[in-house]
C-alpha distance (Angstrom), angle and dihedral (degrees) to the residues before:
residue distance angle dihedral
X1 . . .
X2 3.54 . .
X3 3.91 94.4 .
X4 4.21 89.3 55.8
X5 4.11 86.8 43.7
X6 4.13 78.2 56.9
X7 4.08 100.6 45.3
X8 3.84 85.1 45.5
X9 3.84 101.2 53.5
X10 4.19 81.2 39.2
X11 3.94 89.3 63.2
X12 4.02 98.6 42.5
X13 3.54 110.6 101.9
X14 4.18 123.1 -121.6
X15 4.03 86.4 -101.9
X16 3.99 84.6 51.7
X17 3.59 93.3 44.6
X18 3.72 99.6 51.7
X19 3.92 88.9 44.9
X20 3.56 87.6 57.0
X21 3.75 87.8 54.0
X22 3.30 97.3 50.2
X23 4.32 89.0 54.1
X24 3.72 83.9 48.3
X25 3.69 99.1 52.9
X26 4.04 86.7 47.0
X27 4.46 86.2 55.0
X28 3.66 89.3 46.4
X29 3.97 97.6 46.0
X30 4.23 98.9 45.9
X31 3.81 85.1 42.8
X32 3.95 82.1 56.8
X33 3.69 95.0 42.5
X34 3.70 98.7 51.5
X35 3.82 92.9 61.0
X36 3.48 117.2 121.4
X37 3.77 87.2 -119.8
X38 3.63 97.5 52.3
X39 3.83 84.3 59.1
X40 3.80 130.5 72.7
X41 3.54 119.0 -113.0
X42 3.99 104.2 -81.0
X43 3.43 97.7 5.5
X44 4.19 112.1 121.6
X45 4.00 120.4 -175.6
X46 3.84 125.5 -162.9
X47 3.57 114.6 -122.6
X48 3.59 96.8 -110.9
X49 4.00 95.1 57.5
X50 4.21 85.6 45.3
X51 4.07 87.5 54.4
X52 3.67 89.3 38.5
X53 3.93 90.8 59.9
X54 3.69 91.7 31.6
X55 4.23 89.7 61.6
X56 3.77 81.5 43.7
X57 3.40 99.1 53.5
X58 3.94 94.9 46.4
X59 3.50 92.5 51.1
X60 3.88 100.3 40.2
X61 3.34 93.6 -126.3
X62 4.13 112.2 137.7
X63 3.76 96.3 -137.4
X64 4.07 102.3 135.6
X65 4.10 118.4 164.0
X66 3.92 81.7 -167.3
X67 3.95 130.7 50.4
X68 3.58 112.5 -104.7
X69 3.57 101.7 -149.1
X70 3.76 90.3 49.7
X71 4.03 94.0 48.8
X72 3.35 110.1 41.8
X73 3.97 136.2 52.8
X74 3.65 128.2 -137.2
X75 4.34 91.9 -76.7
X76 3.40 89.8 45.8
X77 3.89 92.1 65.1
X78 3.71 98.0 43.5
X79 4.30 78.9 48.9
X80 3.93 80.5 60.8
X81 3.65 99.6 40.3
X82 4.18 92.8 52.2
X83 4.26 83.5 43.5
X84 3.39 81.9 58.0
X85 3.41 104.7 51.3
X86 3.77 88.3 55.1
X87 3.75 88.5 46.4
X88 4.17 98.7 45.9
X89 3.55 99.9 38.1
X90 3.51 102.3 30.0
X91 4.03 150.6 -97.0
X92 3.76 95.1 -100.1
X93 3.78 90.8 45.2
X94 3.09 102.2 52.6
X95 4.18 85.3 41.3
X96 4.34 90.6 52.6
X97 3.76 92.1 54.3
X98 3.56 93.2 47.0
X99 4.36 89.3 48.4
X100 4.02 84.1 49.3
X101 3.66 98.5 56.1
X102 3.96 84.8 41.7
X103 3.90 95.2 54.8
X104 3.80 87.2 -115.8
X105 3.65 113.6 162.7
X106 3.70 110.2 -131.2
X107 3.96 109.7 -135.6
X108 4.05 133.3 -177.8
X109 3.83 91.6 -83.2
X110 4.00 85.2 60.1
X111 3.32 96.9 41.3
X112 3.75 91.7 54.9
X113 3.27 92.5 55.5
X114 3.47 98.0 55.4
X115 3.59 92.5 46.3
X116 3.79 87.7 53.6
X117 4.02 89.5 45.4
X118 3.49 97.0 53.4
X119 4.19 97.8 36.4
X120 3.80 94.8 -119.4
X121 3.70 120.1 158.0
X122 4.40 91.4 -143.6
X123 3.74 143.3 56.2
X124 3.77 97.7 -145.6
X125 3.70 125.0 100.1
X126 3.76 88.3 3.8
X127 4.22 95.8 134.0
X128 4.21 88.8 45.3
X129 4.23 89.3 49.2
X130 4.51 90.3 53.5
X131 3.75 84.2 48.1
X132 3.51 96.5 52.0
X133 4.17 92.3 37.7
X134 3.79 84.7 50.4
X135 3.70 104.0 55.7
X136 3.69 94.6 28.7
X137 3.67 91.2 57.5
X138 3.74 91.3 41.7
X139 3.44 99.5 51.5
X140 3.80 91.7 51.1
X141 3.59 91.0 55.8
X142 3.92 92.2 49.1
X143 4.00 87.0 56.1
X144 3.48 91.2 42.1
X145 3.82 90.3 51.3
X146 4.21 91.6 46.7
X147 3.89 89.4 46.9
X148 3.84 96.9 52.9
X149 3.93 101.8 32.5
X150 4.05 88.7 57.3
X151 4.08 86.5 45.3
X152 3.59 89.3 47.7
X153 3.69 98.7 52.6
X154 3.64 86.8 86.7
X155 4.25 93.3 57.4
X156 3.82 93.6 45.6
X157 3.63 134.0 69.3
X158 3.70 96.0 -144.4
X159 3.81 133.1 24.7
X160 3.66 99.2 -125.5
X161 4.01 87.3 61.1
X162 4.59 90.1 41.3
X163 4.07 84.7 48.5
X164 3.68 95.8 45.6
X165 3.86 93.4 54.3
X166 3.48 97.1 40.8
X167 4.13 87.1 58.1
X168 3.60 87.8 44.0
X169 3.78 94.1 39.3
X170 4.59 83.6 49.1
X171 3.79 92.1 41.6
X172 4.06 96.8 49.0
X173 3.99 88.3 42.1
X174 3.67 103.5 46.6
X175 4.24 93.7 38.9
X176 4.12 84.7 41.5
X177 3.75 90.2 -130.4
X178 4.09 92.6 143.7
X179 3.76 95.4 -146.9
X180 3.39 128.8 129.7
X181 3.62 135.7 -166.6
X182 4.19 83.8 -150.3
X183 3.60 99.1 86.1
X184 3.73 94.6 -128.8
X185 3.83 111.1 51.4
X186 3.67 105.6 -118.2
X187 3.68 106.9 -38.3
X188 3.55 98.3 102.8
X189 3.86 74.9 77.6
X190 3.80 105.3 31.0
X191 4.14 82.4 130.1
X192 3.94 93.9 45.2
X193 3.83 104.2 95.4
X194 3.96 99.1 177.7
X195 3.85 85.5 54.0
X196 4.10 91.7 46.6
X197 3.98 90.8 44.9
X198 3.95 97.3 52.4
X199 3.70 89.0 38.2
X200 3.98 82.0 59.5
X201 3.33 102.6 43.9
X202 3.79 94.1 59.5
X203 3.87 100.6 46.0
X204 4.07 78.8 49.5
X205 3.79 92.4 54.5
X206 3.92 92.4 44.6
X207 4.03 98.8 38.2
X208 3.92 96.7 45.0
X209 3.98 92.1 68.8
X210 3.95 132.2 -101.0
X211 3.68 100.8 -104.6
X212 4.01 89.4 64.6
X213 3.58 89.6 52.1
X214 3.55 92.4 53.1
X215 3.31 85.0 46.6
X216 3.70 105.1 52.0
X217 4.01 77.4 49.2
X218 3.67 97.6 64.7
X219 3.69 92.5 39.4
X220 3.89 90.7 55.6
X221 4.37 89.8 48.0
X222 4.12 93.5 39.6
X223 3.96 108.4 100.5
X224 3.41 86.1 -161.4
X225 3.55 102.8 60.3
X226 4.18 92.7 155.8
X227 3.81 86.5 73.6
X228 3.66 105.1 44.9
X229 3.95 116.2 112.3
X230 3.81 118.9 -157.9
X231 3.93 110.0 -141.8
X232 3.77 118.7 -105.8
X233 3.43 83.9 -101.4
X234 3.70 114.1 55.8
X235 4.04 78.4 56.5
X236 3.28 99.4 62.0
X237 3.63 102.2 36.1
X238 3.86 87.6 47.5
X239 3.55 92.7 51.9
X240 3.49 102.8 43.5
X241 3.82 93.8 43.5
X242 3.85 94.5 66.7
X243 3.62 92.7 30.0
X244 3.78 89.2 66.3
X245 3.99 84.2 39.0
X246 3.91 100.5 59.8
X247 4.27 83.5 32.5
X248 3.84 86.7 59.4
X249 4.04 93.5 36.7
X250 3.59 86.7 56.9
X251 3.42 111.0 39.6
X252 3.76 89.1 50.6
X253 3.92 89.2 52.8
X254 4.09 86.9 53.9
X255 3.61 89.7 44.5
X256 3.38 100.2 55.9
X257 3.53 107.8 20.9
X258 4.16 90.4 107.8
X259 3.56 94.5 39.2
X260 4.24 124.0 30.7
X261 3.19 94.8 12.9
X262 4.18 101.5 38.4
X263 3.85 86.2 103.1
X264 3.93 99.3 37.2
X265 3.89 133.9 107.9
X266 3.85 112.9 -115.1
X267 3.91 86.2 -110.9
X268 3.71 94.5 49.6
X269 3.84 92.9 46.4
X270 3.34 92.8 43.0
X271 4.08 99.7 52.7
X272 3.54 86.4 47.2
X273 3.48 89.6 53.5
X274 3.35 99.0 47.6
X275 4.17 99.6 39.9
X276 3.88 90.5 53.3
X277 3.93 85.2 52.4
X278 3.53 94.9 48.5
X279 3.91 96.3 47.9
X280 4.10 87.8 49.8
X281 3.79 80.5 75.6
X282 3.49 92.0 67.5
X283 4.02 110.0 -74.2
X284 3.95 92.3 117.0
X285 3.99 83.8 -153.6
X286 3.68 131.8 126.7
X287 3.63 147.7 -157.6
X288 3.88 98.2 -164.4
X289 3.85 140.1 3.4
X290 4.04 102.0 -68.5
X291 4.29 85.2 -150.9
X292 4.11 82.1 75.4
X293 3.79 84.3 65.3
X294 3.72 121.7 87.0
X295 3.69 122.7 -104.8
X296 3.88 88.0 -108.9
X297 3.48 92.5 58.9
X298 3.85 95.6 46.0
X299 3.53 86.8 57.0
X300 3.82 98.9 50.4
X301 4.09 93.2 46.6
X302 4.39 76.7 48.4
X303 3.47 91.5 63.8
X304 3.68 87.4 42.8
X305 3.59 96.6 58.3
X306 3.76 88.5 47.0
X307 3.40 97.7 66.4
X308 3.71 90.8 39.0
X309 3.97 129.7 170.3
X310 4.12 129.7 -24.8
X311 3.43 124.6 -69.2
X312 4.16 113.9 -97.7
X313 3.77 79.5 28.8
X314 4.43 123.9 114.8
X315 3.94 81.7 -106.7
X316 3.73 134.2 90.6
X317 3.52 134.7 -167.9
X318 3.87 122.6 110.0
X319 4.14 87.1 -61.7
X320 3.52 141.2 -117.0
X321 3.73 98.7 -95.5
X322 3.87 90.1 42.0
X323 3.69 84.0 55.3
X324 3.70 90.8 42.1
X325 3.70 97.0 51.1
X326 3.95 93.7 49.6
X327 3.90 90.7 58.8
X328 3.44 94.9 45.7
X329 3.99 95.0 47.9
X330 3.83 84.8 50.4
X331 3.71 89.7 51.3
X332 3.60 104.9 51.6
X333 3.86 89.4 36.0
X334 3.38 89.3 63.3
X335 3.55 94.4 54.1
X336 3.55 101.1 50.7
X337 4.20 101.2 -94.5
X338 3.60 114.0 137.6
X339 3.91 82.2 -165.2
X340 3.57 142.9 53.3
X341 3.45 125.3 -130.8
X342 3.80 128.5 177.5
X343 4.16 128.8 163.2
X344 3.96 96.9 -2.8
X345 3.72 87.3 -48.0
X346 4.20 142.8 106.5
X347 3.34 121.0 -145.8
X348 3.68 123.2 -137.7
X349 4.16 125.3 -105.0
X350 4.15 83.7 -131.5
X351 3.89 95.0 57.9
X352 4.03 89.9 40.8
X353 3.54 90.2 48.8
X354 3.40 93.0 45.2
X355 3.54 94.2 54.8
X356 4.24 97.0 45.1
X357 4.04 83.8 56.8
X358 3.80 89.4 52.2
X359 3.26 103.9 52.0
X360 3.70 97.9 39.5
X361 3.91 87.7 52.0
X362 3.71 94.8 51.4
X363 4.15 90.4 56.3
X364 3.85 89.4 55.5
X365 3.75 92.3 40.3
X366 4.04 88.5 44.6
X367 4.45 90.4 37.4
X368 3.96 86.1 57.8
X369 3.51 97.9 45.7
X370 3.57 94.7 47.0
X371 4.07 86.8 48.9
X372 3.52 92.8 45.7
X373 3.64 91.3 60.7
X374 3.25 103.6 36.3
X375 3.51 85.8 67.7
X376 3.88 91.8 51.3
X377 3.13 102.5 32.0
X378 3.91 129.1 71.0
X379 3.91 100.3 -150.1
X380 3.42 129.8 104.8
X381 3.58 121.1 -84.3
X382 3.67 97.1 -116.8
X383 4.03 88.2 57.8
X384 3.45 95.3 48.6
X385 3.79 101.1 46.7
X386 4.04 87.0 48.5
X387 3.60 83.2 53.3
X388 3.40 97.0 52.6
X389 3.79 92.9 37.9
X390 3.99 87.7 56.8
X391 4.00 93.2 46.4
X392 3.42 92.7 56.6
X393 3.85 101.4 40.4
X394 3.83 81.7 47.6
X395 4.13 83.3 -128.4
X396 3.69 91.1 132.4
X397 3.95 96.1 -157.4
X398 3.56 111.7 146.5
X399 3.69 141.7 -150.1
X400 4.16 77.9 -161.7
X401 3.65 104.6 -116.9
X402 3.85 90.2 115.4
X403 3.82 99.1 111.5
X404 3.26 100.3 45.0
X405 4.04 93.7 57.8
X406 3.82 115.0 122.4
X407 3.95 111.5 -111.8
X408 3.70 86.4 -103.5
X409 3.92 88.3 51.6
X410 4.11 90.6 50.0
X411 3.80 92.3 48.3
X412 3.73 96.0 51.7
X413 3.87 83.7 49.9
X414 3.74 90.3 55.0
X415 3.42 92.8 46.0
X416 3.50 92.8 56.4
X417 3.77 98.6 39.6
X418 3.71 83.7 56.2
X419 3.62 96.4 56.1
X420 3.65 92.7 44.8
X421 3.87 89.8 66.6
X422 3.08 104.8 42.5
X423 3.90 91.5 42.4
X424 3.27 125.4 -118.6
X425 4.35 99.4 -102.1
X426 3.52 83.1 52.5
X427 3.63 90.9 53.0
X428 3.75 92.5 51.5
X429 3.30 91.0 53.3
X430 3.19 93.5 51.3
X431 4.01 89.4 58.5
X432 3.74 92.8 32.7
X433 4.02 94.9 54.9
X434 3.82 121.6 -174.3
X435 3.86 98.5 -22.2
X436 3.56 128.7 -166.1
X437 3.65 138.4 -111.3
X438 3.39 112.6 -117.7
X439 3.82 116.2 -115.0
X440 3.84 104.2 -174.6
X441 3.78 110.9 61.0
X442 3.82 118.2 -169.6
X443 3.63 124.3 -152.2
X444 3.96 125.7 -82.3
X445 3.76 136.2 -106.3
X446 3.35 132.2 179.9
X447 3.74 122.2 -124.4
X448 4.06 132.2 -154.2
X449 3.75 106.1 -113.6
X450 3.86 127.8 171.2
């Protein structure tokens, strides 16, 4: 038995293999969760909602149909903050430290997965990069931690409690979980900019992907900082990122500038403005309840949370280079260029290709969902498609009709939070398997299209 469980993990494919991970890591974490001690005294949770939150957890999504703070004691949320760590910085991360501090030697079959894990396109240097992600990410969280507990001394009775939501608070940011052990996101401090500004800072450093950070990091040590070259993309993620940040800031100032914010300082309407963008990445946190905002603006911050965070990033959703290639294909297509050519570079027909089949399989994946619980479901549309949108972006903003889904409505939810972190190529992959190059080719015809 054990020698065919062997041959058949041999013949799965890296894509397969870090799938399988992923499934694993949701066993292990609502196995964790449904201990007694991960529970608060009285409190009892159907197995569905304990999955639900599980999925949620290991894809850093936010999505809860119970309230944290009310469910869980004190071990349950450091249970949640080590699921996400696995979750946010990734299975084989995680996996690699654990084989260093073992002794493990770290062969091609390893390093595969880790390339597959963290969607790079090379085997070299692969060990080095984890190490870096690792401590950069952990360090971030350690500041963010120190910066909040101090600031929440003055919301807490006792530092234990102010220390124990600021790590919360840093892990939750930084992995762009969106949970909270508050109770009610972040509006308690909806007028507490210092809070809202750290809190955007981290989801910035873990939505905007890993290689920029490591990036940024050996700009900041190079003494020769003249002759460093970003990569092509650390540009376009960068730009794109906070492109679609001030896009979202502003359009949600427009939107609402006659309605939510009619009575509202400039500062107020702008932070509001501007956190709501930022969490469309893939925070999942909020600074007010999003059913105050128009339909128009649900929509927009949708379409947001669609696209979602940068590839090799804690986030999911098609990506901001996917997104970023699509709109430049369409523009130079439209002018005649065969090719596409951005910061003294051409991009290749593969990655543009790639990115085309993407998108246009996350808006049938996304279309059925939405269908599938419209039919189940008795919300309005516009709820239920920014549900879906923030499930699969792994934002975890709510309109906050999450607990009352069906059990069909949760499961599609999970299903589509899952995909989201994984990504969706690696999830066709994952179905696909090996495949095979074709070796009979038939002739070509030319079809009418458009």
């Amino acid at each position: 038995m054990l020698k065919k469980f062997r041959k058949w993990v041999k013949k799965l494919t890296p894509a397969q293999m870090i799938v399988s991970y992923y499934f694993l890591a949701i066993i292990v974490a609502v196995s964790l969760l449904s201990l007694p001690i991960a529970l608060k005294p009285g409190v009892e949770i159907t197995f569905i909602d304990s999955l639900f939150v599980a999925v949620s957890a290991v894809s850093v999504t936010g999505l809860t149909t119970v309230n944290i703070s009310e469910t869980y004691s004190v071990a349950g949320t450091f249970i949640l903050m080590f699921v996400f760590q696995f979750g946010g910085v990734g299975i084989m991360a995680l996996g690699t430290f654990f084989w260093l501090l073992i002794g493990k030697r770290i062969g091609l079959k390893e390093r595969r997965l880790i390339m597959a894990d963290q969607n790079q396109t090379g085997l070299s240097g692969m060990v080095k990069m984890l190490k870096e992600i690792l401590w950069i990410i952990i360090i971030i969280e350690i500041f963010g931690a120190l910066f909040l507990g101090f600031h929440f001394l003055q919301y807490y009775p006792t530092w234990q409690e102010a220390f124990l939501q600021g790590l919360f608070a840093s892990v939750s940011a930084t992995t762009n979980a969106g949970f909270d052990i508050t109770g009610a996101s972040l509006l308690p401090f909806a007028k507490d900019y210092y809070v809202q500004t750290i809190n955007i800072l981290l989801m910035t450093t873990g939505a905007i992907g890993f290689p920029v950070l490591m990036e940024v990091k050996h700009y900041i040590a190079s003494r020769r900082k003249y002759l460093f070259r970003f990569s092509l993309f650390t540009k376009i993620t960068t730009v794109t990122y906070f492109c679609l940040l001030v896009f979202g800031t502003m359009m949600i100032l427009l939107l609402e500038v006659n309605h939510f914010f009619a009575d509202k300082s400039w500062h107020e309407s702008f932070f509001y403005a501007f956190f709501q963008s930022s969490t469309t990445r893939s925070g999942g946190l909020a600074t007010l309840d999003l059913n105050y905002f128009t339909e128009t603006t649900q929509l927009v911050m949708s379409a947001l949370m669609f696209i979602g965070a940068s590839p090799s990033s804690v986030g999911g959703g098609i990506r901001t280079t996917t997104f970023a290639l699509n709109l430049l294909f369409i523009y130079n297509y439209g002018r005649g260029n065969r090719t596409v050519k951005i910061f003294k570079r051409e991009l290749t027909e593969e990655d543009i290709t790639k990115s085309l089949i993407i998108t246009i399989m996350a808006l049938l994946i996304c279309f059925t969902a939405t269908v599938i619980l419209r039919i189940t479901e008795s919300h309005s549309l516009i709820s239920i498609l920014f549900e879906v949108s923030s499930a699969f972006g792994t934002s975890g903003a709510s309109m906050g009709i999450t607990s009352d889904l069906s059990t069909i409505g949760k499961l599609v939810l999970m299903i589509l939070m899952f995909i989201g972190r994984v990504g969706l190529f690696m999830f066709l992959l994952f179905i696909g398997g090996k495949g095979d190059y074709a070796k009979i080719h038939y002739p070509k015809e030319r079809v009418s299209i458009g």
